[in-house]
C-alpha positions in Angstrom: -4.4 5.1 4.0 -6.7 4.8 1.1 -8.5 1.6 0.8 -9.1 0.9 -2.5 -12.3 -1.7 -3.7 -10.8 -4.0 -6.6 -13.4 -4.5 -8.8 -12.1 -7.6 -9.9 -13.1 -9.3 -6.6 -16.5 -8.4 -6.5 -18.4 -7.8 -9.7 -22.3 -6.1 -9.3 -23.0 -9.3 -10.9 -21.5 -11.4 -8.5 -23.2 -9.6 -5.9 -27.0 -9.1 -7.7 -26.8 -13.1 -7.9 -25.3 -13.7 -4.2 -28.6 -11.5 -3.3 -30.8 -13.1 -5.1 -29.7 -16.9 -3.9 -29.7 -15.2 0.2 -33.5 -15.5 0.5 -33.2 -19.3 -0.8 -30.5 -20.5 1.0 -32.5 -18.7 4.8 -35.9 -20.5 3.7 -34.3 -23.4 2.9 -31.9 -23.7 5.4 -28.8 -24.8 2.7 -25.5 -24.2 2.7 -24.6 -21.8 0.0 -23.2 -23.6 -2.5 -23.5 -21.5 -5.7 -22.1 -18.7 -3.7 -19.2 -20.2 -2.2 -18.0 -21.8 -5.6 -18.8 -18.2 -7.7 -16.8 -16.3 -4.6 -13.7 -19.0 -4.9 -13.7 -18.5 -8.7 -13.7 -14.5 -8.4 -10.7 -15.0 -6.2 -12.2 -13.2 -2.9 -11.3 -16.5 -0.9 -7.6 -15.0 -1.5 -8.2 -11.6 -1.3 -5.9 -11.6 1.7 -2.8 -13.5 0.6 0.4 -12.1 -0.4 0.5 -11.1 -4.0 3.6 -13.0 -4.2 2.3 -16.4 -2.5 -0.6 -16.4 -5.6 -3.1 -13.7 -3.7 -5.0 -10.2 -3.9 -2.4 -8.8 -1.0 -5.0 -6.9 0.5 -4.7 -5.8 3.9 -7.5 -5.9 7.0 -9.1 -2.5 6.3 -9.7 -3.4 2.6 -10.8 -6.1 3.7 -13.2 -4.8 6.0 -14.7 -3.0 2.6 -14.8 -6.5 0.5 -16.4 -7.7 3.4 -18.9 -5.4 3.9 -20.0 -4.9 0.2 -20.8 -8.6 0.3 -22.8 -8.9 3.2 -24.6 -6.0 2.6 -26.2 -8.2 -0.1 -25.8 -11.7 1.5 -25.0 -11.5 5.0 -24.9 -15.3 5.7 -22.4 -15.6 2.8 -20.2 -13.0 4.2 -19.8 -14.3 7.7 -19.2 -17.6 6.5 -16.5 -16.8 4.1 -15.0 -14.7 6.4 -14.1 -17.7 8.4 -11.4 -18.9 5.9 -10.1 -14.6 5.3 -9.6 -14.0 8.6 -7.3 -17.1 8.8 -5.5 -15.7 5.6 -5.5 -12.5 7.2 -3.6 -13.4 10.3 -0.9 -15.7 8.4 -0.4 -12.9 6.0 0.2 -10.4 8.7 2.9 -13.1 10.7 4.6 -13.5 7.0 4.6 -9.3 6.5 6.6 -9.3 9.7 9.1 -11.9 8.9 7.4 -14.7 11.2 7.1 -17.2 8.3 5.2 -20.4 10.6 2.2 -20.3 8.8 3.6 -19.5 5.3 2.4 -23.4 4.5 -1.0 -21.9 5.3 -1.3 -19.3 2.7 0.4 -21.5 0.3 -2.2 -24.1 0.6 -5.0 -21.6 0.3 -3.7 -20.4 -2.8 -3.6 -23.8 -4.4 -7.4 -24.2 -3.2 -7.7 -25.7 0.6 -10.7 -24.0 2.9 -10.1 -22.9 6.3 -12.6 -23.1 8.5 -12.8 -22.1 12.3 -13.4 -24.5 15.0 -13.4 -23.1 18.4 -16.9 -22.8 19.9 -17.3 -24.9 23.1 -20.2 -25.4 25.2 -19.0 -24.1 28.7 -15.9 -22.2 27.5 -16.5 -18.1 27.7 -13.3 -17.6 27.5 -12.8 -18.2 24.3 -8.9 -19.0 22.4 -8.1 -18.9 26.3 -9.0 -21.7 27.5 -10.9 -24.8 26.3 -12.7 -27.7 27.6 -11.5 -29.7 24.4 -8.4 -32.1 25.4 -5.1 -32.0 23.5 -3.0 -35.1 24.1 1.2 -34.7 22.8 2.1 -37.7 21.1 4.8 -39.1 19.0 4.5 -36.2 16.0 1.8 -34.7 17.1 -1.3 -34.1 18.8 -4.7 -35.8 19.5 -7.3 -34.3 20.3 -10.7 -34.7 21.8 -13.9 -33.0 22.5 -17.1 -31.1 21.4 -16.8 -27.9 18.9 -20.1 -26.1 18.3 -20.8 -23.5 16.0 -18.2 -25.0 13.6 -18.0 -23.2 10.4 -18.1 -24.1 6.4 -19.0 -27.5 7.5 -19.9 -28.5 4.1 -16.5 -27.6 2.4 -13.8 -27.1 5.0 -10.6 -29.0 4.3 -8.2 -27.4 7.1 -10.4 -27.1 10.8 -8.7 -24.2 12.8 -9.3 -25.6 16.5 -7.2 -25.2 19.8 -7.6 -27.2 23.3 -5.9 -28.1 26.2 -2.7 -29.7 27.3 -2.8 -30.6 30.6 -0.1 -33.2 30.5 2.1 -31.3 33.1 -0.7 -29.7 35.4 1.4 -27.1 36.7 1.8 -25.8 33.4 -1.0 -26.1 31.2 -1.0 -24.9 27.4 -3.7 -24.3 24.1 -2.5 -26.3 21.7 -3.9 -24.2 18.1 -4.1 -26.7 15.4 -5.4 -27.2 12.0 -7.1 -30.5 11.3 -7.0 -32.1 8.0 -10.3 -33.4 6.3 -9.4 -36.6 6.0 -8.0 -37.5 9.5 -9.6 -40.1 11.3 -11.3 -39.6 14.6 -13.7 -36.9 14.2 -17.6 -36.5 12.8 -19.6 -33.5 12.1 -23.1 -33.9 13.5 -25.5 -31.5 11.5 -27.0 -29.8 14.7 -27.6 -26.4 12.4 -31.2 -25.5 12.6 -30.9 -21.7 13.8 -32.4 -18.5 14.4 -30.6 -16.6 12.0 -27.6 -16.7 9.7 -29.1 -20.5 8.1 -27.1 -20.3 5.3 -23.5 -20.7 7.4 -24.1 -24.5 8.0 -21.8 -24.3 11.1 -22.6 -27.7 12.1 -21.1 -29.3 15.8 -17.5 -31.3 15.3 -16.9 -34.1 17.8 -13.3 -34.9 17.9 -12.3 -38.3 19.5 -8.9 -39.0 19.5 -8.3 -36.9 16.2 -4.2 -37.0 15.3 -3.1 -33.9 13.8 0.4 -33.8 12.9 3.3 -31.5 14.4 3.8 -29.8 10.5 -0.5 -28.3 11.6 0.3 -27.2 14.7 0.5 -23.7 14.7 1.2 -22.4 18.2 1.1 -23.7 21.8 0.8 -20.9 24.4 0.1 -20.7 28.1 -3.8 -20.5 29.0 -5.4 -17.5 29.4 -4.7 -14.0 28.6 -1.0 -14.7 28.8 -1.1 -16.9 26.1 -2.3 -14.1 23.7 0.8 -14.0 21.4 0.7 -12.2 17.9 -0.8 -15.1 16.5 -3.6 -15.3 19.0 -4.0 -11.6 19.3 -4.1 -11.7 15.2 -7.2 -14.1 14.9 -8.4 -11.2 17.2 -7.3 -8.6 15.1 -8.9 -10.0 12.1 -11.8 -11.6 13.3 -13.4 -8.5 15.4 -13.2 -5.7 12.7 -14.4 -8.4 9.7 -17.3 -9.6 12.1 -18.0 -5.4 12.8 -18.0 -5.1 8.9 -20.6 -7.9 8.4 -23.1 -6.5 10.9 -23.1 -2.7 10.6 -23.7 -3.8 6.5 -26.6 -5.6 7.7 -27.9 -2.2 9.8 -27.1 0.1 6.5 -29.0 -2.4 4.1 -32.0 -2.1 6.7 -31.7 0.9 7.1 -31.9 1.7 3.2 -34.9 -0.3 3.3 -36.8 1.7 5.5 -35.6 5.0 4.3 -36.7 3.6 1.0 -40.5 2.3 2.1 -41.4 5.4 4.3 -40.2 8.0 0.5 -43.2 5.8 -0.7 -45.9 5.3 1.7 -48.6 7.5 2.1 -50.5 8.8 5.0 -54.1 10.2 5.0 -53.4 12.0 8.2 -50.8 13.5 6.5 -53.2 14.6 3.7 -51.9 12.1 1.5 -48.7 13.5 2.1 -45.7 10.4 2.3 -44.2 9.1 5.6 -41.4 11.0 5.1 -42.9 14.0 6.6 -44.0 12.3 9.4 -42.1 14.0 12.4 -41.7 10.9 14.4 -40.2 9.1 11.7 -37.7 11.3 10.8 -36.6 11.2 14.0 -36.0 7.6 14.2 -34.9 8.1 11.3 -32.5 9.9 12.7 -31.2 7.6 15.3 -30.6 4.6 13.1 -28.3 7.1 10.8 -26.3 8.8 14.3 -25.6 5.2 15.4 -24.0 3.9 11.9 -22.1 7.2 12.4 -21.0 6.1 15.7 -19.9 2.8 15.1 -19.0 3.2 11.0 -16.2 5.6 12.2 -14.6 3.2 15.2 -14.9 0.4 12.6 -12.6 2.3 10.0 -10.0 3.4 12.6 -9.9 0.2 14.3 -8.9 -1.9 10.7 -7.1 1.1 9.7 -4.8 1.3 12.6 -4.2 -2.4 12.7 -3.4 -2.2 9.1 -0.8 0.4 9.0 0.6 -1.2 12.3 0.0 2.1 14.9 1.6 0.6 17.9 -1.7 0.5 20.8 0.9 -2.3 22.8 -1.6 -4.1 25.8 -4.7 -1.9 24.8 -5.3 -4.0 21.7 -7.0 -6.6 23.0 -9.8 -4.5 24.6 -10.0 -2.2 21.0 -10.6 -5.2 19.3 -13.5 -6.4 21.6 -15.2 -3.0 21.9 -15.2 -2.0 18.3 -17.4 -5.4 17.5 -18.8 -4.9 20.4 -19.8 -1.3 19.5 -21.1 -2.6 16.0 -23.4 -5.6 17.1 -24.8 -3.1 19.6 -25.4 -0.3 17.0 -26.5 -2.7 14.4 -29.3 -4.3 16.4 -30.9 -0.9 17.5 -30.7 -0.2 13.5 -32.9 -3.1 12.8 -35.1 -2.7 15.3 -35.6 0.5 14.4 -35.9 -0.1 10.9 -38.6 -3.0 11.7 -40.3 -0.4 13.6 -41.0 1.4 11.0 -41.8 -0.7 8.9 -46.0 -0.7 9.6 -45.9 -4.4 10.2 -44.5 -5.2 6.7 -41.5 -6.6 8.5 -43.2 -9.4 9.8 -43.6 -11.3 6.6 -40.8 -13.8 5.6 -41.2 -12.1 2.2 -40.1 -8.9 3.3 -36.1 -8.8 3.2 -36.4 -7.1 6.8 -37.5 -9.9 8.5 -34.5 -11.8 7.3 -32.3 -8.7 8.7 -33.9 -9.1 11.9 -33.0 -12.9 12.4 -29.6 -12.6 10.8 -28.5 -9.1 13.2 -29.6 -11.2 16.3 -26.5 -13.6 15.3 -24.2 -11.2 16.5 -23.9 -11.3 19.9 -22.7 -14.7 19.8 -19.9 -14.4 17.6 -16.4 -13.8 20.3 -16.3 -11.9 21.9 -19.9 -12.2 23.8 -20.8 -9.4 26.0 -19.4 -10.4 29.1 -15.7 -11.2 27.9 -16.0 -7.7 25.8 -16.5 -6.5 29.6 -13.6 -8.4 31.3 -11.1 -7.8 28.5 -12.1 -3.6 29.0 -12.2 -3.4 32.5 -9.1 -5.5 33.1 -7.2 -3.6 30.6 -8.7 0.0 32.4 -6.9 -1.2 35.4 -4.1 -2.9 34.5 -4.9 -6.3 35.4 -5.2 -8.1 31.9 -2.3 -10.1 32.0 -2.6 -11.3 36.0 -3.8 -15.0 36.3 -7.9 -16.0 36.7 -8.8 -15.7 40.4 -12.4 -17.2 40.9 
């Protein structure tokens, strides 16, 4: 499959300017305003959406490439945007295969509504499969209560992708996946984001309390836990893990270029004056930031490209999915910490665009799957136990 970059998405210019603003929006710890409004206007907030339904149609591996151009200048930008694609991304897959449920959800992101994801939870590592958040059926509906963290666009979401718990029969309990209106009553966001890295997301904490979301914004309710991973759950899977790959292997290449770039400058008088590109020890570490982009680069690519062109992996999906973003997090951070260590201490300054890097790659590991889930969702696929109910 060729994946073709449209150019119309993402102009040099829109990216030179989304570069410039990324240092601004980090120090100042601001949600990024101009970018968001300048991406929404180029049409990349639609870039997966049917052409038909008022879209780009493009499909997860171009994507991936849109994705990756952007965060390569901005990565804060690109991770937060991605939050409303990916939810493009899995309705446009379901309406591809003639499942139209969530047709109303590419139809109102074409006519302008954000979608934003909402399922962080303190205490939950099993994350989509459970939740600690309650979902109460009522007449129409659902309300719902609890404590989302890591919420994100919390400035300009309109529709809050969320799931929790019914536990109404016990016997039989269920994830209720929902998507929250702005204006409904019974929820505030609490602006908790003060972070390490990745400022610029604003993914503020939602506390829901008694929140009513109609039965027309429910999207599925499945059994708990790995049984409940139908092609809508395993989709937000499927387009979350290879876009959140995409984002961080950009932010290794762009440090990467960086360093390459600093040591084809600096001199060394043990070197006889000679630059640090001729120093053997650099080259060689040079060496192992480029052989682990060409690790992970490659599983990135097949992973989006398979998906895209629907090659038929059945019950191993779930554990691709996890291990090729885990694969990328893992490769990107050794990048930048390689790249800062070459650096001769000019990394350290908040001036330097490394040191940025170096915060924002660190962000990785905490996007779903974390490490230990990667783990459990590999190893139980290995062995044929995926599927079996939790025994603790």
């Amino acid at each position: 499959m060729t994946v073709i970059t449209n150019p119309h998405v993402l102009t040099q210019d829109i990216l030179d300017r989304c570069a410039r603003r990324a240092p601004e929006y980090d120090r100042d710890n601001r949600f990024f305003h101009e970018d968001f409004e300048e991406l929404r206007a180029s049409g990349y907030l639609l870039m997966a959406v049917p052409v038909e339904l008022g879209g780009l149609g493009l499909s997860l591996a171009e994507v991936c490439r849109e994705t990756a151009r952007l965060a390569y200048h901005a990565p804060a930008t690109a991770i937060a945007t991605n939050m409303h694609v990916y939810w493009t991304g899995v309705a446009a897959d379901l309406y591809r295969s003639g499942d139209r449920s969530l047709t109303w959800l590419l139809e109102e992101a074409a006519a302008g509504e954000v979608f934003a994801a909402g399922h962080g939870e303190g205490g939950n590592d099993l994350t989509l499969l459970l939740s600690t958040s309650k979902a109460e059926p009522v007449d129409g509906g659902y309300r719902f209560t609890g404590h989302k963290i890591f919420g994100s666009l919390s400035p300009v979401w309109t529709r809050l992708g969320l799931h929790a718990m019914d536990t109404s029969d016990p016997a039989n309990p269920k994830i209720v996946h929902a998507f929250m209106p702005r204006s409904t009553e019974g929820y505030v966001i609490n602006e908790t984001w003060d972070t390490l890295g990745m400022r610029a997301t604003r993914s503020d904490d939602t506390v829901l309390d008694g929140a009513f979301v109609p039965d027309r914004y429910i999207a599925r309710v499945v059994p708990t836990g790995f049984a409940g991973a139908d092609q809508f759950v395993l989709g937000i899977f499927a387009w979350a893990e290879p876009t959140f790959s995409s984002v961080y292997l950009a932010i290794a290449q762009r440090a990467m270029d960086l360093a390459v770039a600093a040591l084809e400058k600096r001199t060394s008088i043990a070197l006889g004056g000679a630059t640090l590109a001729h120093h053997p020890m650099l080259q060689y570490t040079v060496a192992e930031m480029s052989l682990a982009l060409e690790g992970a680069l490659p599983h990135l690519e097949k992973t989006a490209e398979d998906w895209s062109n629907g090659v038929d992996h059945g019950g191993l999906w779930p554990a691709k999915l996890v291990a090729t973003k885990y694969h990328a997090v893992e490769a990107a951070k050794r990048v930048v910490d390689l790249a800062m260590e070459v650096s001769g201490g000019s990394g350290m300054f908040r001036s330097n665009e490394l040191e940025r890097l170096y915060r924002d790659v660190r962000c990785g590991g905490f996007h779903p799957a974390n490490a230990a889930l990667v783990h459990e969702i590999v190893g139980k696929t290995a062995l044929g136990v995926l599927a079996e109910p939790q025994r603790w």
